[in-house]
C-alpha positions, 0 to 999 in steps of 0.5 A: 500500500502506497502511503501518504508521503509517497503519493504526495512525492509523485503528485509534486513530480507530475505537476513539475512535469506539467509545470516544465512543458507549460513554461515550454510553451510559454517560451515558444509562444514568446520567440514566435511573437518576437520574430513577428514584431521584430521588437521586444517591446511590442512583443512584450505588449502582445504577450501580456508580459513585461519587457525584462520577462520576455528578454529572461525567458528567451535567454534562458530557452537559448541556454536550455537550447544551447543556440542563440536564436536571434541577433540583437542590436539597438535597432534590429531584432532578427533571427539566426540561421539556426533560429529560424528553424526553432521558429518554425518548429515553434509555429508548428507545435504551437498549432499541434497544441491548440488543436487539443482546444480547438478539438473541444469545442469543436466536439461541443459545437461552440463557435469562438475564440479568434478568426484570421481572414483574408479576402481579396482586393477584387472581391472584398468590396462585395463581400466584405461590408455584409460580411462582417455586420452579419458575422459580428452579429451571430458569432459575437463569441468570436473574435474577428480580424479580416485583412485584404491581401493578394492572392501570393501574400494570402497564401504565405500567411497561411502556410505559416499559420497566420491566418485562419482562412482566405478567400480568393479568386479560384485556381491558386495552388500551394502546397500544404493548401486546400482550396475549397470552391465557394460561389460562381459570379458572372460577369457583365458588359459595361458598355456607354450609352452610343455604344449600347445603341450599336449594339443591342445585343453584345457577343465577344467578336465585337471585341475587335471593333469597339474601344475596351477599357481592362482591368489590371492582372490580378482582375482578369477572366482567369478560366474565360475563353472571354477574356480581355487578358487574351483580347489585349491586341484587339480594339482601338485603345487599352487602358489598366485601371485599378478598380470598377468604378474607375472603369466604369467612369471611363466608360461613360466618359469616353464611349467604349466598353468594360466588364463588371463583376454581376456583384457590382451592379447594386452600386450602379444607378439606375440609369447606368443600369441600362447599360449593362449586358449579358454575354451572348454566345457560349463563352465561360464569361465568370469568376470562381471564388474560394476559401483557402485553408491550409491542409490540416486545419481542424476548425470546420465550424470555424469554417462553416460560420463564414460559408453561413454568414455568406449565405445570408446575403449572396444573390441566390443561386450563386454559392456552391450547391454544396456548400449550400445543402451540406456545408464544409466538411473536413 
């Protein structure tokens, strides 16, 4: 029979034990926040802890290491060779061991903590605004960050774990990303009012004879035989802008033609409205939207309160079916 003493002795080893591999963590939580702030003030401020903490609890992790995991001087705060592989190894276990949190609430159906979302330039200005009154509004548990980033910066952060999840135009691959398609949008002709008079019906061979006003790369037709990134010879005068209004008030200006995302119509007036047509003829004239996550991301109800806070404002018809009868599944 084990008595009191011995029982008390092995209590005393376990909690040192588990003392051991919190502070552990504690310690990579630390040099994560330092190689993201680059400053051991602000990453002090965003551990909670004070400046003279932060620098003890790194030198003693390099001493129990034996490394030195970053170069120090007055101005700059960077890691070593062999830092940044700590650091990486750190984000990765750090990951792993939030999963055990995140695999509870999942299994208790709860809905909280943090969301890290990207959405992209040419996507967020439709999305965005309903997005997050709605989101705020039924997820109020959980604590949102939404970023607008392009599609290469998007699916760094995620690879590295800081972000939760971005959406973007389709057809993006990384390694160690799945993507997985949200909603299809049809895109429209923004033709001038002497144009549309020509013009009643519209069909893409008339490329070739009327003025086109393009967007720039990133918003081009990626999938569409339509598009104006292969049409870029054709016409009389091609000109780059960064955003639809731009183009549409070049339209109207200067006669001619663009397209416009189907999206984008509610911002038009009425009388601009009139403008606007179908493409004719059987042409994939479209954009397809995605989330990203990256591969072993648990968290599907996480994902399922950002296809349900799409769903409650999407034009109808335009999510994925899927999505719509079953949601994510992971």
């Amino acid at each position: 029979m084990i008595d009191k003493q011995t029982i008390l002795s092995i209590f005393a080893s376990e909690l040192s034990i588990i003392r051991e591999a919190y502070m552990t963590l504690q310690q990579l939580k630390y040099i994560v926040a330092i190689n993201r702030q680059r400053n051991f003030a602000r990453a002090a401020e965003q551990c909670g802890i004070s400046q003279p903490t932060l620098s003890a609890m790194l030198v003693k992790l390099e001493e129990e290491l034996d490394v030195r995991i970053f170069e120090r001087s007055n101005k700059l705060v960077t890691p070593t060779a062999a830092g940044e592989k700590i650091i990486r190894q750190a984000e990765k276990a750090l990951a792993e061991a939030e999963r055990i949190t995140e695999l509870v609430a999942e299994d208790k159906g709860d809905v909280g903590g943090e969301l890290a979302l990207s959405v992209g330039p040419t996507i967020a200005p439709y999305i965005l605004p309903k997005f997050i009154r709605h989101y705020v509004e039924n997820y109020p548990s959980v604590k949102l960050s939404v970023s607008e980033m392009k599609a290469d910066a998007m699916l760094s952060e995620l690879q590295v774990g800081h972000l939760d999840a971005g959406i973007a135009i389709s057809g993006n691959m990384r390694q160690g990303i799945l993507e997985v398609p949200l909603y299809t949008e049809r895109f429209m002709v923004y033709l001038s009012e002497d144009c549309w008079r020509k013009l009643p019906v519209f069909k893409p061979e008339n490329l070739e004879h009327e003025k086109m006003w393009i967007m720039k790369e990133a918003q081009c037709l990626r999938e569409s035989a339509f598009s104006f990134c292969k049409a870029r010879t054709k016409g009389n005068r091609v000109y780059e802008a960064g955003s639809i209004e731009t183009l549409i008030r070049i339209v109207d200006e200067n006669g001619g033609f663009t397209i416009i995302p189907e999206m984008h119509l509610p911002f038009l007036s009425d009388r601009q409205r009139e403008n606007v047509r179908r493409i004719e003829g059987d042409y994939l004239s479209q954009r397809r939207v995605s989330l990203y996550i990256r591969e072993d991301y648990i968290r599907q109800r996480m994902l399922n309160s950002i296809t349900e806070t799409l769903l409650r404002f999407m034009p109808e018809g335009m999510m994925e079916e899927r999505i719509v009868k079953y949601g994510i599944k992971l």
